[in-house]
BAZA-106192 format. One line per field, with one value per residue (C-alpha): residue number from 1; residue in three letters; x, y, z. Coordinates in nm, 2 decimals, always signed. Layout:
REM residues N
n	NUM ...
res	ala ...
c1	X ...
c2	Y ...
c3	Z ...
//
This chain:
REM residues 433
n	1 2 3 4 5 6 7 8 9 10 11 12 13 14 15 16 17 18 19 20 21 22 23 24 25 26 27 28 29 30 31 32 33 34 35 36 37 38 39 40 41 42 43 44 45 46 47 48 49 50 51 52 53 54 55 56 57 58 59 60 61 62 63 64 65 66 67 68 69 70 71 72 73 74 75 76 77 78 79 80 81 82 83 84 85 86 87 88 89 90 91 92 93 94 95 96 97 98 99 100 101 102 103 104 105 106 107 108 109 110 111 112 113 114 115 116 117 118 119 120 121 122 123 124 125 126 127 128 129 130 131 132 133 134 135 136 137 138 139 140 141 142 143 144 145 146 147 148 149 150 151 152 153 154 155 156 157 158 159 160 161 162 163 164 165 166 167 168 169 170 171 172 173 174 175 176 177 178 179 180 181 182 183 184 185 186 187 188 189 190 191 192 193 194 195 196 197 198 199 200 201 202 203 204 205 206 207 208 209 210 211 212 213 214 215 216 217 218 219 220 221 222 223 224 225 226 227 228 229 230 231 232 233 234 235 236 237 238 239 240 241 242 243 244 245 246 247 248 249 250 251 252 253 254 255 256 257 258 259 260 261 262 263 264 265 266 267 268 269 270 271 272 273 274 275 276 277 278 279 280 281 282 283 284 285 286 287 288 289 290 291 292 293 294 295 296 297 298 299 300 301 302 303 304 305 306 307 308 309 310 311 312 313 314 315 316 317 318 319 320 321 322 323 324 325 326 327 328 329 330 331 332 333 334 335 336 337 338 339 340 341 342 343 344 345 346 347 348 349 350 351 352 353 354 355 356 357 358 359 360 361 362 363 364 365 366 367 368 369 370 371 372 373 374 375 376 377 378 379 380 381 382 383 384 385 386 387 388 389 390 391 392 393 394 395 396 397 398 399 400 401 402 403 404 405 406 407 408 409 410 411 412 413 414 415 416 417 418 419 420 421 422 423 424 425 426 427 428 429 430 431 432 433
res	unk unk unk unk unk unk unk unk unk unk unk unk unk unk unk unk unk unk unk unk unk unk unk unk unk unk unk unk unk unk unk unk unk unk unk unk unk unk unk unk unk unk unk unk unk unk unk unk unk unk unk unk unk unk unk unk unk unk unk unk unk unk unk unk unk unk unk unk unk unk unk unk unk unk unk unk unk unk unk unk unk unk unk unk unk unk unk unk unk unk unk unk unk unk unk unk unk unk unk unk unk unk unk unk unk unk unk unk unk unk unk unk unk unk unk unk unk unk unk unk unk unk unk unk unk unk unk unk unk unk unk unk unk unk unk unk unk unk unk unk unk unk unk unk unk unk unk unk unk unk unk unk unk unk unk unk unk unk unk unk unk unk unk unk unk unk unk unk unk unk unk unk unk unk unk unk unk unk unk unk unk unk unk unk unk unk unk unk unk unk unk unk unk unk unk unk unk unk unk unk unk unk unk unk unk unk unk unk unk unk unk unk unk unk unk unk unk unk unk unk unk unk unk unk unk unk unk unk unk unk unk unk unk unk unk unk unk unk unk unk unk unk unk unk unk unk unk unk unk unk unk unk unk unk unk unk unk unk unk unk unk unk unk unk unk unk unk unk unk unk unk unk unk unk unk unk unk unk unk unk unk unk unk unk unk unk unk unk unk unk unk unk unk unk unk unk unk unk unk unk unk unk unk unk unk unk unk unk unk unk unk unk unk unk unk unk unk unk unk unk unk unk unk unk unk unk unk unk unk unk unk unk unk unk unk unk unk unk unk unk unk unk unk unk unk unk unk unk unk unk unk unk unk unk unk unk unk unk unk unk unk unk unk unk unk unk unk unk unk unk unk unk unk unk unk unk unk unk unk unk unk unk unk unk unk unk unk unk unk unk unk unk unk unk unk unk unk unk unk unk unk unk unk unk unk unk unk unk unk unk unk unk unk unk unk unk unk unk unk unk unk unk unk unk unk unk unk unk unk unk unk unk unk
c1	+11.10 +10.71 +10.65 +10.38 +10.22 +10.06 +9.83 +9.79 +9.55 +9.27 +8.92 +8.76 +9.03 +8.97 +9.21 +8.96 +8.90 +9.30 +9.34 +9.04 +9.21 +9.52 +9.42 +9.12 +9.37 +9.45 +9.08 +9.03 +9.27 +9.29 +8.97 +8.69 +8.68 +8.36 +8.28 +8.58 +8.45 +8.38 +8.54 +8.89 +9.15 +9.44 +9.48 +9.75 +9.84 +10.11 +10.26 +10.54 +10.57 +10.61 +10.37 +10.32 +10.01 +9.84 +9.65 +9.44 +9.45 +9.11 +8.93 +9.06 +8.97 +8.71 +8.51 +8.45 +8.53 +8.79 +9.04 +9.01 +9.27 +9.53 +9.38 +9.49 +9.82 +9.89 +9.80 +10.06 +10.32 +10.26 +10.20 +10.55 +10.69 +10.55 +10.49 +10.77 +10.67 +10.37 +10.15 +10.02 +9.75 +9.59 +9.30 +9.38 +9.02 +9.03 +9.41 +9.60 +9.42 +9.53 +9.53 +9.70 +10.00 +9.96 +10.01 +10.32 +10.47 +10.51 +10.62 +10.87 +11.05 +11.03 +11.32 +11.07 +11.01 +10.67 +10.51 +10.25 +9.96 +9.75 +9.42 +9.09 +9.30 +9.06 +9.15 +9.48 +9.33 +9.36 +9.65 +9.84 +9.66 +9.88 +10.17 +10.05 +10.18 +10.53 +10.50 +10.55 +10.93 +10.83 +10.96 +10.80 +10.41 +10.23 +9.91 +9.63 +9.26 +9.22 +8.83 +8.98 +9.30 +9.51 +9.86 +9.88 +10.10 +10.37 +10.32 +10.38 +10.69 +10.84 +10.68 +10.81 +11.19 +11.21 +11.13 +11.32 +11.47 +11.38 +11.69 +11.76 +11.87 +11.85 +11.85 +11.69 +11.52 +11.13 +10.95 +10.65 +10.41 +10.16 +9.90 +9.56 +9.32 +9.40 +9.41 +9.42 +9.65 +9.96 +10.21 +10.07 +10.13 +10.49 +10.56 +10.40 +10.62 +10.95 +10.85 +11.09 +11.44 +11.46 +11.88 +11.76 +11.64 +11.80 +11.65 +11.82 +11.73 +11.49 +11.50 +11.27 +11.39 +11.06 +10.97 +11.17 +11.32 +11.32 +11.55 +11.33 +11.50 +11.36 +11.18 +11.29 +11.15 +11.36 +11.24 +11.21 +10.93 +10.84 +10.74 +10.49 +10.31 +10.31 +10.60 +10.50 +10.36 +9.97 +10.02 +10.16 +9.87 +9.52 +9.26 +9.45 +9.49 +9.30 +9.52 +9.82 +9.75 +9.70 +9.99 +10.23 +10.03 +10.04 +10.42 +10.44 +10.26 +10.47 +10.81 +10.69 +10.64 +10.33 +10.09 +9.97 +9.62 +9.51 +9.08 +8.92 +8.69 +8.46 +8.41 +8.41 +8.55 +8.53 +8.57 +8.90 +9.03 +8.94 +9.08 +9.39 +9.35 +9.27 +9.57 +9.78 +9.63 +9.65 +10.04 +10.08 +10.12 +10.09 +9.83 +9.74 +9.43 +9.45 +9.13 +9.20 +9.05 +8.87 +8.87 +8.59 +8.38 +8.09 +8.18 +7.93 +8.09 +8.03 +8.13 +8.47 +8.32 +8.07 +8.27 +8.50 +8.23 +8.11 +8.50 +8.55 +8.21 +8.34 +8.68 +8.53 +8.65 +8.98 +8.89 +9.18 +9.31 +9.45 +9.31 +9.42 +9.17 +9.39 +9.38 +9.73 +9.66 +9.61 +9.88 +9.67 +9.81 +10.03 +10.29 +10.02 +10.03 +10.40 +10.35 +10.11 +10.30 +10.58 +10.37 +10.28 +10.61 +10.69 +10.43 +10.48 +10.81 +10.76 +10.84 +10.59 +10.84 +10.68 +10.65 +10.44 +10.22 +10.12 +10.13 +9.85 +9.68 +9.62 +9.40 +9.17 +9.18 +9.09 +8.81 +8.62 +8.78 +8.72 +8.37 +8.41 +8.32 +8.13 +8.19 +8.61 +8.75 +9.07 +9.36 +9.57 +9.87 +10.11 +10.19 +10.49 +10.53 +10.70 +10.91 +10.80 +10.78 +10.44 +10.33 +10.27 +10.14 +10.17 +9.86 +9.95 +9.68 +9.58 +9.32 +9.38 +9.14 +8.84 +8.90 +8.68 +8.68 +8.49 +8.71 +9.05 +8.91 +8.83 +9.18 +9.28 +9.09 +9.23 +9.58 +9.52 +9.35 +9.62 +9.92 +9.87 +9.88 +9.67 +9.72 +9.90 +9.77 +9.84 +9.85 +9.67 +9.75 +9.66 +9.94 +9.93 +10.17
c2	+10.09 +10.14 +10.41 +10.30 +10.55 +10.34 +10.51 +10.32 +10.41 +10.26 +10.31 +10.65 +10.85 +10.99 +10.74 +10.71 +11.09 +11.18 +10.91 +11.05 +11.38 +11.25 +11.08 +11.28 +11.56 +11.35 +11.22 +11.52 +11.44 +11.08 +10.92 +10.97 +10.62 +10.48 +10.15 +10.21 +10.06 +10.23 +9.99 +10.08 +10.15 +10.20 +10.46 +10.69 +11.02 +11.30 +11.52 +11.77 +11.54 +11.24 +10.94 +10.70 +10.45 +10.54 +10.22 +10.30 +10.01 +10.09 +9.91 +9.58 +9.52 +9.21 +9.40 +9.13 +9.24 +8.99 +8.98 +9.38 +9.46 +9.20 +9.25 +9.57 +9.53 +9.27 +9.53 +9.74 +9.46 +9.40 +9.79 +9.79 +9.53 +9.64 +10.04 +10.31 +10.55 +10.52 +10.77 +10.69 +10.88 +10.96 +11.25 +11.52 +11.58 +11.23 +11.21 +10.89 +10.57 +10.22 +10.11 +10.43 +10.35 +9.95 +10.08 +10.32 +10.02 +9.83 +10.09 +10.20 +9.86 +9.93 +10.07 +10.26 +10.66 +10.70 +11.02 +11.11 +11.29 +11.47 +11.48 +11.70 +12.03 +12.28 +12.57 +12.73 +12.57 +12.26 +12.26 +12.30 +11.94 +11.79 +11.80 +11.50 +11.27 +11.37 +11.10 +10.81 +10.91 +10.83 +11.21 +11.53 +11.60 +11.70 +11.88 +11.83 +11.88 +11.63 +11.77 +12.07 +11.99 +12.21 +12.07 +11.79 +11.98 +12.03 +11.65 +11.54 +11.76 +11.55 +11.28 +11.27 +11.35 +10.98 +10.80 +10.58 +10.67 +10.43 +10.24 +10.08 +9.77 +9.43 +9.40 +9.58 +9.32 +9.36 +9.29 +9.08 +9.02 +8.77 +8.91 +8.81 +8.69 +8.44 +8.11 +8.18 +7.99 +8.25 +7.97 +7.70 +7.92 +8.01 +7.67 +7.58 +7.80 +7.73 +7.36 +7.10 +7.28 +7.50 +7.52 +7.74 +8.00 +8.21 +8.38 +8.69 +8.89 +9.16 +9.52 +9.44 +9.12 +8.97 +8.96 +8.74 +8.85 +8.50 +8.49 +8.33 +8.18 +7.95 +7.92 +8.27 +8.47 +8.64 +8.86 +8.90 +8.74 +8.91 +8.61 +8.74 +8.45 +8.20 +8.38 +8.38 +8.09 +8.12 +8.10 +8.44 +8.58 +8.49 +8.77 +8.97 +8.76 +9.00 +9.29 +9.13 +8.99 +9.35 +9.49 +9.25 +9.25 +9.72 +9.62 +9.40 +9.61 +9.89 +9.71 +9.58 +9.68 +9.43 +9.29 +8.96 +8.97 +8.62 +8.60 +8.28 +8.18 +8.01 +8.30 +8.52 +8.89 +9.10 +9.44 +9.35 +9.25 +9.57 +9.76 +9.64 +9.64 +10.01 +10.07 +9.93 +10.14 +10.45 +10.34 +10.32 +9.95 +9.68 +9.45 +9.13 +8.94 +8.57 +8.36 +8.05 +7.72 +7.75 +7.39 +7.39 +7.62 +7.46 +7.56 +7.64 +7.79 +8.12 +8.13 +8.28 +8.54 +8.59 +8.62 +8.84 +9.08 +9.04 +9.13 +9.43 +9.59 +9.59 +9.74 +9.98 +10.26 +10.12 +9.77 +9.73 +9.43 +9.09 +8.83 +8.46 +8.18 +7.91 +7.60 +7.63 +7.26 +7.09 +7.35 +7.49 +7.80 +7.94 +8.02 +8.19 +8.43 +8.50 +8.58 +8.83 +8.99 +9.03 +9.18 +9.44 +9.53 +9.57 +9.82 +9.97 +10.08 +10.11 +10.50 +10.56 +10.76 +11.15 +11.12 +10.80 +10.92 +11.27 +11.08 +10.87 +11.10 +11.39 +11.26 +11.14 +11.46 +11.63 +11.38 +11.42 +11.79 +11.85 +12.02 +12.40 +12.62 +12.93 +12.96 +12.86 +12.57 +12.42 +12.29 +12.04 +12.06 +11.86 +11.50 +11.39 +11.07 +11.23 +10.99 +10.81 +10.49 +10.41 +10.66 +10.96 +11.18 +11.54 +11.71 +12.05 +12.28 +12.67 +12.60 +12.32 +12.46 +12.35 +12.01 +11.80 +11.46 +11.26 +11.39 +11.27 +10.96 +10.96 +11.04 +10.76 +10.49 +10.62 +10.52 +10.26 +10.12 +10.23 +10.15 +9.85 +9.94 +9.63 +9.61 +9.95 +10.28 +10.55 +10.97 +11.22 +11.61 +11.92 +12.18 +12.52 +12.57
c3	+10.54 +10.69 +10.93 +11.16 +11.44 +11.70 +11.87 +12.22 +12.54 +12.78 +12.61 +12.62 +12.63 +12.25 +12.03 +11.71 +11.75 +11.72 +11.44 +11.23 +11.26 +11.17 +10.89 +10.77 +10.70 +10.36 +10.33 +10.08 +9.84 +9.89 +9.99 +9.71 +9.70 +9.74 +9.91 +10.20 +10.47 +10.80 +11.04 +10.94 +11.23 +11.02 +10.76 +10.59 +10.73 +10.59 +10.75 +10.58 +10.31 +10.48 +10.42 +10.74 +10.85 +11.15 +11.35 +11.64 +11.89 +12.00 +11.75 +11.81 +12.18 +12.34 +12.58 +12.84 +13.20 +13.27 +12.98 +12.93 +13.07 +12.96 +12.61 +12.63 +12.75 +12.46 +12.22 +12.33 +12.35 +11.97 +11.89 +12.06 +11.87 +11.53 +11.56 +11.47 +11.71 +11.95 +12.11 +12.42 +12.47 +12.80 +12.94 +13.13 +13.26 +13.43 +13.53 +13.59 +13.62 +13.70 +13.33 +13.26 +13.48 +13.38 +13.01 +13.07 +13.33 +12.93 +12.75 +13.02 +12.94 +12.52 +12.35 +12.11 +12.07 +12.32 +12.31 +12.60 +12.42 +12.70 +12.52 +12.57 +12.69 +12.56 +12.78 +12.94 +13.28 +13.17 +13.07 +13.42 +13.49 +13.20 +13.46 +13.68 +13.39 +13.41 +13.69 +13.43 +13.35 +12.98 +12.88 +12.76 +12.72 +12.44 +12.49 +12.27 +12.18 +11.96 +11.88 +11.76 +11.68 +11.87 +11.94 +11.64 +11.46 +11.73 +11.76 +11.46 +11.39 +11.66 +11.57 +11.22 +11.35 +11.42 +11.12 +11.01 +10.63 +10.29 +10.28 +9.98 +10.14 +10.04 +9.66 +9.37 +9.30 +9.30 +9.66 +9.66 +9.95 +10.03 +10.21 +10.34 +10.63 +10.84 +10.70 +10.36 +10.28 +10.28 +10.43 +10.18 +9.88 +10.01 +10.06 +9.72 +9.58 +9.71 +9.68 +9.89 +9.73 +10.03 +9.98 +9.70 +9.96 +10.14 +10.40 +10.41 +10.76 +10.63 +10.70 +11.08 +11.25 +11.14 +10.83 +10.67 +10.32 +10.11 +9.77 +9.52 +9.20 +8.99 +8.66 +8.49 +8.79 +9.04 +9.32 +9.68 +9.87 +10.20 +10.44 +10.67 +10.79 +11.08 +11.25 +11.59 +11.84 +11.85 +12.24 +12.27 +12.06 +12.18 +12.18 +11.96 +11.64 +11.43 +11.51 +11.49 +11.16 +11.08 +11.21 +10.99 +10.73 +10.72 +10.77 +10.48 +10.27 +10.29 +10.19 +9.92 +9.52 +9.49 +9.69 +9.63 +9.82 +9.87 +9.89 +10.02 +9.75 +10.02 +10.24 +9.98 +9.99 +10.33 +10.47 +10.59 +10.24 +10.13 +10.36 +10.26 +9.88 +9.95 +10.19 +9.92 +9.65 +9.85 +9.89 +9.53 +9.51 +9.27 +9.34 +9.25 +9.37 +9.41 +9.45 +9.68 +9.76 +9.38 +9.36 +9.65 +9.49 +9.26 +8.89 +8.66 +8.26 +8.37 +8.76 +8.73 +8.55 +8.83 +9.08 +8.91 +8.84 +9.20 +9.32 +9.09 +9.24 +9.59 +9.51 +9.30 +9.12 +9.10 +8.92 +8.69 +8.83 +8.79 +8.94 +8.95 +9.05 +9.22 +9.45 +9.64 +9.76 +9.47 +9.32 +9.02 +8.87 +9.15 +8.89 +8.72 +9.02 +9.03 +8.67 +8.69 +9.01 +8.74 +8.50 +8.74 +8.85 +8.49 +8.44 +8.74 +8.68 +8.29 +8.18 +7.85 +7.62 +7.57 +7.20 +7.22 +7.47 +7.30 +6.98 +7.12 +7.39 +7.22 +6.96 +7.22 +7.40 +7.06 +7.03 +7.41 +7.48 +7.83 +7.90 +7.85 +8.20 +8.21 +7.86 +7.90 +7.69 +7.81 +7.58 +7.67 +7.50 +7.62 +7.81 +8.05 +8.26 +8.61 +8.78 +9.08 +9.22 +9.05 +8.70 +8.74 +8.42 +8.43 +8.13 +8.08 +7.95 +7.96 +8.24 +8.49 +8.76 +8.52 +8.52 +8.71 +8.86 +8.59 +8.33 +8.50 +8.49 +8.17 +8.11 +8.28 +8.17 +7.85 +7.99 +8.13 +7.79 +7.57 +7.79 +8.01 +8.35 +8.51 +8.87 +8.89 +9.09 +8.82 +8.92 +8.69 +8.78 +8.52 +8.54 +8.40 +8.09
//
């Protein structure tokens, strides 16, 4: 199950400030990546061990005068509808506003955990102000300076308390999900797939009550496919296409073992596609990239090539990838897709036996040692796959404090050439033996 934070508020009142702090805490470890874009609203935080995706509604707002307001509100009707908990946060050096009491008149009437985040209480003053927004009835107050951080961690203790726990529900089978843009072609490609045999599928009501789980079948392959397209009438959803379409798509992401991320070969990639493929790599999920609409594109002998090249530059540094050109109209290689989703599973999953992996690593370590520090040399001496959903490889050696960044991934584009882990997010750590 995906834990989602919402955080939800009129403009100005410090939302992108509180997510960047929420999830710049893991940018350390997490984001050396290169090439993420910089208009990303929705990122993954931790907090005492627990993984969740934060999305700041702020980004994803028309500014014109006259549908401000309702844009808003809609926001938080679909942050309601989609989020595990939601912060509503509001500023104690303004007090309440009309939007402010608009917003909590919605939330009053969800059945989801709200937490009121008082933000910009920088001083013991201030903090007697926070008592004015008791008035909502939406429950206790958390103070917070979300500039210096004071306060987030008594927030997110709570915050974390009402997660909702993985249930292994469903089946074991794998999870796939088709994810995308709008108008990709997601609904084509499901439909495609399950062809006109639709007594074959059977919707099985997924873990939320809208994503549908199908049951696919046919043709050797069995998994779960997590249906996350056209669910929802267009009318209800006018300015807020874009986040919505995010929303499900963070959702689907997270219950699934591989991501099928559909690119429209006429638009080419854009910063929204990586933003996913980056999400779903920081998740530890299989990913498979799937070209559509190829059969618009003007072929010349080498423009697959070209535009694979092209691809693996803007995902860049993880570029060990699938990726399927297809036409989902004229039904070219779809199956193709599926195939390589299965593939990727596989090697997700796949445990290397410890015999076969020192018998194979070690020799290249002996080869390109790493680089000896102030006159230290480190030994690696030995190799063990840790379980985890995705792999995990544990190197132990004398020094592990000396290893740098360019030698781990050395190490594992060793792995990934001697192993087969295409399409799979793979975990290097140095521990001291």
């Amino acid at each position: 199950m995906s834990n989602i934070v919402a955080i939800v508020g009129r403009p100005n009142v410090g939302k992108s400030t509180l997510y960047n702090r929420l999830t710049e805490s893991r940018k350390a470890i997490v984001d050396d990546m290169s090439g993420v874009t910089r208009d990303r609203h929705y990122g993954v935080a931790e907090w005492i061990g627990k993984t969740f995706t934060v999305v700041d509604t702020g980004g994803y707002v028309a500014n014109s005068e006259d549908v401000f307001e309702a844009a808003i509100r809609e926001q938080v009707m679909i942050a309601i509808e989609e989020a595990t908990v939601i912060l509503f946060l509001v500023d104690v050096t303004t007090g309440i506003t009309d939007l402010d009491d608009s917003i909590a008149d919605v939330l009053r009437r969800s059945n989801k955990p709200v937490f009121i985040v008082a933000n910009k209480v920088d001083n013991n003053q201030l903090l007697n102000d926070t008592h004015v927004f008791h008035s909502f009835g939406l429950g206790e107050i958390y103070p917070l300076s979300s500039m210096t951080g004071s306060g987030t961690g008594e927030l997110l203790d709570e915050v974390v308390k009402q997660f909702k726990e993985d249930q292994q529900e469903g089946s074991q089978l794998p999870k796939y999900a088709i994810v995308g843009r709008p108008n990709v072609g997601k609904s084509s490609l499901i439909n495609a797939l399950l062809g006109k045999e639709r007594n074959i599928v059977t919707p099985i009501a997924g873990t939320t009550r809208d994503s549908i789980h199908i049951h696919y079948n046919q043709f050797g392959h069995e998994f779960m496919l997590i249906d996350t397209a056209g669910l929802r009438k267009k009318t209800k959803v006018k300015e807020n296409i874009e986040f919505y379409s995010v929303m499900r798509t963070i959702k689907a992401l997270e219950e699934a073992d591989v991501i099928i991320l559909m690119i429209d070969a006429v638009e080419g990639i854009e910063s929204q596609d990586i933003n996913i493929f980056h999400l779903a790599e920081k998740n530890k999920k299989g990913i498979v990239i799937l070209i559509n609409k190829w059969d618009l594109i003007e072929k010349t002998h080498k423009s697959t090539k070209e535009f694979e090249e092209q691809i693996k530059q803007r995902l860049a540094p993880f570029t060990d990838v699938p990726i399927v050109f297809t036409s989902v109209t004229e039904k070219q290689r779809i199956f193709k897709a599926i195939e390589a989703a299965a593939k990727v599973y596989e090697s997700k999953i796949r445990k290397v036996p410890t015999s076969k992996l020192n018998e194979i690593m070690l020799p290249v370590i002996e080869n390109y040692p790493p680089p000896s520090l102030k006159g230290k040399y480190v030994k690696i001496k030995y190799i063990t796959q840790l379980n985890g959903s995705s792999p995990i490889f544990a190197f132990f050696c004398n020094l592990p404090q000396y290893i740098r960044e360019p030698y781990r991934r050395f190490i594992e584009n060793k792995l990934r050439e001697h192993f087969d882990f295409s399409g799979v997010p793979i975990q290097v750590y140095f521990r001291q033996k």
